[in-house]
Wavefront OBJ file of the C-alpha trace (Angstrom):
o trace
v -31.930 9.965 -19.763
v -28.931 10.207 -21.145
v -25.861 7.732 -20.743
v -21.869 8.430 -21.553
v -22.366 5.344 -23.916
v -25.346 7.350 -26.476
v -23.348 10.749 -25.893
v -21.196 11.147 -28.198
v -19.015 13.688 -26.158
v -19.080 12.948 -22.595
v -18.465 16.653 -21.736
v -21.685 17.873 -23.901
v -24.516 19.355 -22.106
v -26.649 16.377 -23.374
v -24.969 13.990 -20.750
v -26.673 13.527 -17.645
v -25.158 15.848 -14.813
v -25.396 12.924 -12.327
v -23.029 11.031 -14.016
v -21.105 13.584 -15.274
v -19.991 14.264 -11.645
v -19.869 10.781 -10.662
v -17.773 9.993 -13.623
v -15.462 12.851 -12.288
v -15.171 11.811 -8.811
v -14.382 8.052 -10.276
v -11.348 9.363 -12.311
v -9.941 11.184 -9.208
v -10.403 8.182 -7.087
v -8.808 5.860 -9.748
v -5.324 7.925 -10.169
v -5.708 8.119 -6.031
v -5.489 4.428 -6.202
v -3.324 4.178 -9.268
v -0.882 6.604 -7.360
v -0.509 5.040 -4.111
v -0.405 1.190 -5.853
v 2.688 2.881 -7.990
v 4.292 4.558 -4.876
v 3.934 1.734 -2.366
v 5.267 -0.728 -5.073
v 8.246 1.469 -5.434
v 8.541 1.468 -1.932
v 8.016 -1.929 -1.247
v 10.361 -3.377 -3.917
v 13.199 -0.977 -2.542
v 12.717 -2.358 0.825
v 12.913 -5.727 -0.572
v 15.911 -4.859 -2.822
v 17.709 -3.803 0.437
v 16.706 -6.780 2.868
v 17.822 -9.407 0.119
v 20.612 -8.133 -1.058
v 22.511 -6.674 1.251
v 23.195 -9.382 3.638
v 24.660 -11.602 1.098
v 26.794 -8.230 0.219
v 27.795 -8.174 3.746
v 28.621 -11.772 3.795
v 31.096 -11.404 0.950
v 32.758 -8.553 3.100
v 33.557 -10.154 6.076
v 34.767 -13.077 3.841
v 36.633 -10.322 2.490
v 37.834 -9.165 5.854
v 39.264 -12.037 7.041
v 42.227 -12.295 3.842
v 42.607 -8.156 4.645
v 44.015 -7.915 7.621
v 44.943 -4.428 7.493
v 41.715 -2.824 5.973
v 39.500 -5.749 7.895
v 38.585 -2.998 10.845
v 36.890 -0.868 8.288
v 35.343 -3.593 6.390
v 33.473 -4.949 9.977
v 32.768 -1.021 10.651
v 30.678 -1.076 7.016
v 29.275 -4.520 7.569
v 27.546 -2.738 10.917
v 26.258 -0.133 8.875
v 24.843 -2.429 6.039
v 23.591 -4.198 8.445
v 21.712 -1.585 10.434
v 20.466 -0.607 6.942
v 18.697 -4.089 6.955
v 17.500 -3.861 9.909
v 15.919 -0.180 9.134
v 14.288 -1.447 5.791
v 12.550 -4.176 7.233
v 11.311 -2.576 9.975
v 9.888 0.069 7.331
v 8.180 -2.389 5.641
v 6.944 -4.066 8.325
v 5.786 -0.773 10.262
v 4.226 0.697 7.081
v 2.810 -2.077 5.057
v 4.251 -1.142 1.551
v 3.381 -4.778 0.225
v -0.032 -5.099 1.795
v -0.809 -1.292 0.732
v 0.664 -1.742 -3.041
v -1.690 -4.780 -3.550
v -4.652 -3.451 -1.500
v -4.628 0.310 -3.496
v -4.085 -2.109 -7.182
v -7.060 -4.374 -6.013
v -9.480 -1.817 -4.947
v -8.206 0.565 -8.586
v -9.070 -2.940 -10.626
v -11.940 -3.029 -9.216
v -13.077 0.316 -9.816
v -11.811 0.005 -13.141
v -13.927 -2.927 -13.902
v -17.017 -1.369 -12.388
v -16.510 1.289 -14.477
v -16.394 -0.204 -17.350
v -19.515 -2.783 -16.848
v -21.130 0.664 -16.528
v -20.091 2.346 -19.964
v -20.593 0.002 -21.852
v -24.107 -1.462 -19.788
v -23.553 -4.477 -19.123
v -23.769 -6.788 -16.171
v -26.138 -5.235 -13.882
v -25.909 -1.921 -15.652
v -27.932 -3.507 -18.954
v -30.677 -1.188 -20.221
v -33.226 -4.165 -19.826
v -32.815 -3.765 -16.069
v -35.081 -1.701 -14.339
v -32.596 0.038 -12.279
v -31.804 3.338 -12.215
v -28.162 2.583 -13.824
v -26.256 6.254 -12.244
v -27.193 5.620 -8.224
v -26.250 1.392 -8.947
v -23.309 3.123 -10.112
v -22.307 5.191 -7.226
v -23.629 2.917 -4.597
v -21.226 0.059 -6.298
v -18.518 2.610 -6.508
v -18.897 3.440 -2.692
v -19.321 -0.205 -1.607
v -15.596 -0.691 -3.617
v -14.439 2.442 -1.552
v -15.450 1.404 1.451
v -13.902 -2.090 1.518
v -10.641 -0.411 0.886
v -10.651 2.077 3.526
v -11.863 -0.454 5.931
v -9.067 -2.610 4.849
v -6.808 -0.154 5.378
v -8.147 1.419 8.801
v -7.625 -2.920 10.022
v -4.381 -3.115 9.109
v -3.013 -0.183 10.178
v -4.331 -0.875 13.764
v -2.853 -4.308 13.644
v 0.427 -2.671 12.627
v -0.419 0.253 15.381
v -0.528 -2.771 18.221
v 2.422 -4.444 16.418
v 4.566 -1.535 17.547
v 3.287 -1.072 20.796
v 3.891 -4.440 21.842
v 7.070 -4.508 20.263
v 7.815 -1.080 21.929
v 6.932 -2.546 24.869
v 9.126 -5.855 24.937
v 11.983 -3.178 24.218
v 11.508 -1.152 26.779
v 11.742 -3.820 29.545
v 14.690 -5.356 27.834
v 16.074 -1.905 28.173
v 14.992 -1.974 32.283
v 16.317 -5.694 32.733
v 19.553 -4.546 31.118
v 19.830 -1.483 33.058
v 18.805 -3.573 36.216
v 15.661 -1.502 36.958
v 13.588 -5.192 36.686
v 10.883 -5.376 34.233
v 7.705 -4.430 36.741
v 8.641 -0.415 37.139
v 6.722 1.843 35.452
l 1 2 3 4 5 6 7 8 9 10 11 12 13 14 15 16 17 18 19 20 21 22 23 24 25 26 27 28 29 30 31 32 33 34 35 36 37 38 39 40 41 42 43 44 45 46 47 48 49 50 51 52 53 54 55 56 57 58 59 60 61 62 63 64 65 66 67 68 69 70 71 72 73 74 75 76 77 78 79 80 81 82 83 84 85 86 87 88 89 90 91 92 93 94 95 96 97 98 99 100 101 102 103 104 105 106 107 108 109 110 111 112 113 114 115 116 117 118 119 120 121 122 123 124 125 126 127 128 129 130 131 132 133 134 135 136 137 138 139 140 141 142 143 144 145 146 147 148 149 150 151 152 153 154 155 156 157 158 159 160 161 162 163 164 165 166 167 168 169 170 171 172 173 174 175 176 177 178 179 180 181 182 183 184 185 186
Protein backbone atom coordinates (compact mmCIF):
# COMPACT_ATOMS: atom_id res chain seq x y z
CA UNK A 1 0.00 0.00 0.00
CA UNK A 2 1.02 3.08 -0.68
CA UNK A 3 1.04 6.22 1.73
CA UNK A 4 1.30 10.22 0.74
CA UNK A 5 4.43 10.04 3.09
CA UNK A 6 6.60 7.17 0.55
CA UNK A 7 4.97 8.96 -2.62
CA UNK A 8 6.90 11.25 -3.68
CA UNK A 9 4.09 13.16 -5.63
CA UNK A 10 0.87 12.87 -3.96
CA UNK A 11 -0.99 13.25 -7.31
CA UNK A 12 1.03 10.14 -8.99
CA UNK A 13 -0.85 7.12 -9.86
CA UNK A 14 1.33 5.23 -7.28
CA UNK A 15 -0.69 6.82 -4.32
CA UNK A 16 -3.41 4.92 -2.99
CA UNK A 17 -6.87 6.11 -4.51
CA UNK A 18 -8.47 5.83 -1.02
CA UNK A 19 -6.54 8.40 0.29
CA UNK A 20 -6.16 10.29 -2.55
CA UNK A 21 -9.92 11.11 -2.26
CA UNK A 22 -9.95 11.32 1.35
CA UNK A 23 -7.07 13.66 1.26
CA UNK A 24 -9.30 15.73 -1.19
CA UNK A 25 -12.39 15.82 0.74
CA UNK A 26 -10.05 16.88 3.94
CA UNK A 27 -8.69 19.99 2.06
CA UNK A 28 -12.27 21.09 1.10
CA UNK A 29 -13.47 20.61 4.57
CA UNK A 30 -10.43 22.50 6.05
CA UNK A 31 -10.86 25.91 3.86
CA UNK A 32 -14.86 25.22 4.80
CA UNK A 33 -13.73 25.62 8.30
CA UNK A 34 -10.90 28.01 7.66
CA UNK A 35 -13.58 30.19 5.78
CA UNK A 36 -16.31 30.40 8.15
CA UNK A 37 -13.62 30.81 11.38
CA UNK A 38 -12.28 33.97 9.10
CA UNK A 39 -15.84 35.26 8.28
CA UNK A 40 -17.48 34.85 11.69
CA UNK A 41 -14.33 36.49 13.30
CA UNK A 42 -14.81 39.38 11.01
CA UNK A 43 -18.20 39.42 11.94
CA UNK A 44 -17.91 39.01 15.41
CA UNK A 45 -15.16 41.60 16.03
CA UNK A 46 -17.35 44.22 14.01
CA UNK A 47 -20.18 43.56 16.26
CA UNK A 48 -17.96 44.01 19.12
CA UNK A 49 -16.27 47.12 17.61
CA UNK A 50 -19.83 48.63 17.42
CA UNK A 51 -21.29 47.59 20.96
CA UNK A 52 -18.05 49.03 22.73
CA UNK A 53 -17.48 51.83 21.11
CA UNK A 54 -20.25 53.49 20.28
CA UNK A 55 -21.88 54.12 23.51
CA UNK A 56 -18.97 55.87 24.93
CA UNK A 57 -19.19 57.90 21.39
CA UNK A 58 -22.68 58.64 22.26
CA UNK A 59 -21.84 59.63 25.72
CA UNK A 60 -19.41 62.28 24.54
CA UNK A 61 -22.37 63.65 22.33
CA UNK A 62 -24.87 64.31 24.65
CA UNK A 63 -22.04 65.81 26.83
CA UNK A 64 -21.63 67.64 23.77
CA UNK A 65 -25.27 68.54 23.53
CA UNK A 66 -25.76 70.01 26.57
CA UNK A 67 -22.86 73.21 25.89
CA UNK A 68 -24.77 73.33 22.11
CA UNK A 69 -27.81 74.51 22.64
CA UNK A 70 -28.68 75.28 19.22
CA UNK A 71 -27.39 72.10 17.35
CA UNK A 72 -28.27 69.89 20.74
CA UNK A 73 -31.76 68.64 18.91
CA UNK A 74 -29.73 67.03 16.21
CA UNK A 75 -27.06 65.76 18.37
CA UNK A 76 -29.99 63.70 20.68
CA UNK A 77 -31.62 62.76 17.10
CA UNK A 78 -27.94 60.95 16.23
CA UNK A 79 -27.44 59.67 19.73
CA UNK A 80 -30.99 57.62 18.96
CA UNK A 81 -29.62 56.36 15.93
CA UNK A 82 -26.16 55.27 17.42
CA UNK A 83 -27.90 53.93 19.80
CA UNK A 84 -30.35 51.79 17.87
CA UNK A 85 -27.16 50.76 16.02
CA UNK A 86 -26.10 49.15 19.42
CA UNK A 87 -28.90 47.74 20.02
CA UNK A 88 -29.00 46.05 16.31
CA UNK A 89 -25.32 44.72 16.68
CA UNK A 90 -25.84 43.02 19.73
CA UNK A 91 -28.79 41.51 18.96
CA UNK A 92 -26.84 40.16 15.74
CA UNK A 93 -24.42 38.69 17.70
CA UNK A 94 -26.45 37.35 20.07
CA UNK A 95 -29.09 35.90 17.44
CA UNK A 96 -26.30 34.51 15.21
CA UNK A 97 -23.50 33.37 17.38
CA UNK A 98 -20.50 35.02 15.50
CA UNK A 99 -18.19 34.42 18.67
CA UNK A 100 -19.33 30.92 19.48
CA UNK A 101 -19.26 30.04 15.55
CA UNK A 102 -15.64 31.81 14.94
CA UNK A 103 -14.15 29.64 17.78
CA UNK A 104 -16.22 26.48 17.13
CA UNK A 105 -15.31 26.47 12.97
CA UNK A 106 -11.17 27.39 14.30
CA UNK A 107 -11.45 24.45 16.87
CA UNK A 108 -12.95 21.84 14.75
CA UNK A 109 -10.19 23.26 11.45
CA UNK A 110 -7.23 22.71 14.30
CA UNK A 111 -8.32 19.76 14.84
CA UNK A 112 -8.54 18.51 11.48
CA UNK A 113 -5.37 20.03 10.86
CA UNK A 114 -3.69 18.11 13.53
CA UNK A 115 -5.30 14.85 12.52
CA UNK A 116 -4.04 15.38 9.38
CA UNK A 117 -0.89 15.78 10.04
CA UNK A 118 -0.44 12.75 12.74
CA UNK A 119 -1.53 10.96 9.55
CA UNK A 120 1.24 12.16 6.98
CA UNK A 121 3.72 11.91 8.74
CA UNK A 122 2.42 8.33 10.80
CA UNK A 123 2.53 8.97 13.87
CA UNK A 124 0.33 8.65 16.89
CA UNK A 125 -2.09 6.05 16.07
CA UNK A 126 -1.29 6.25 12.40
CA UNK A 127 2.47 4.55 13.09
CA UNK A 128 3.30 1.80 10.59
CA UNK A 129 3.92 -0.63 13.62
CA UNK A 130 0.17 -0.51 14.24
CA UNK A 131 -1.85 -2.99 12.77
CA UNK A 132 -4.50 -0.74 11.59
CA UNK A 133 -5.50 -0.11 8.40
CA UNK A 134 -4.05 3.67 8.61
CA UNK A 135 -6.70 5.28 5.45
CA UNK A 136 -10.32 4.08 7.16
CA UNK A 137 -8.58 5.27 11.02
CA UNK A 138 -8.16 8.21 8.96
CA UNK A 139 -11.57 8.90 7.72
CA UNK A 140 -13.38 7.50 10.65
CA UNK A 141 -11.18 10.15 12.88
CA UNK A 142 -11.88 12.74 10.30
CA UNK A 143 -15.74 12.05 10.54
CA UNK A 144 -15.78 11.72 14.35
CA UNK A 145 -14.02 15.60 14.18
CA UNK A 146 -16.93 16.46 11.69
CA UNK A 147 -19.46 15.28 13.52
CA UNK A 148 -18.72 16.98 16.86
CA UNK A 149 -18.83 20.20 14.99
CA UNK A 150 -22.03 19.88 13.31
CA UNK A 151 -23.56 18.61 16.42
CA UNK A 152 -22.18 21.58 18.14
CA UNK A 153 -23.53 23.68 15.86
CA UNK A 154 -27.12 22.02 15.29
CA UNK A 155 -27.19 22.65 19.79
CA UNK A 156 -26.53 25.96 19.65
CA UNK A 157 -28.44 27.11 17.08
CA UNK A 158 -31.60 25.57 18.74
CA UNK A 159 -30.69 27.21 21.97
CA UNK A 160 -30.42 30.48 20.04
CA UNK A 161 -33.77 29.30 17.99
CA UNK A 162 -35.69 29.12 21.66
CA UNK A 163 -33.75 32.27 22.72
CA UNK A 164 -35.79 34.19 20.16
CA UNK A 165 -38.93 32.66 20.62
CA UNK A 166 -39.09 33.34 24.13
CA UNK A 167 -37.81 36.63 23.69
CA UNK A 168 -40.38 37.09 20.82
CA UNK A 169 -42.75 36.06 23.04
CA UNK A 170 -42.11 38.40 26.19
CA UNK A 171 -42.37 41.17 23.35
CA UNK A 172 -45.33 40.42 22.10
CA UNK A 173 -47.30 40.58 25.40
CA UNK A 174 -45.49 43.71 26.35
CA UNK A 175 -46.84 44.90 23.08
CA UNK A 176 -50.68 43.53 24.28
CA UNK A 177 -50.24 44.99 27.95
CA UNK A 178 -49.26 48.28 26.33
CA UNK A 179 -51.96 48.27 23.89
CA UNK A 180 -54.35 47.12 26.78
CA UNK A 181 -55.35 43.83 25.06
CA UNK A 182 -53.94 41.96 28.60
CA UNK A 183 -51.31 39.45 28.18
CA UNK A 184 -53.71 36.06 28.03
CA UNK A 185 -55.24 36.78 24.24
CA UNK A 186 -54.06 34.88 21.66
Amino acid sequence: MSTALNSPDPGSAAADPREQNLMDHVRGQKQYYSNGSKLNKIYHQRMQTIILVLPAIITAMLAFAALMKDIAQVIIGLSAIASAIVVIAANLERQNGYGEKWLNYRMTGEALRQEETLFLSRGGRYRPDQTIDPIATFAERFVEICERETHAFNESEMRRQAEAIAQNDKALANIRKASGQGSDKP
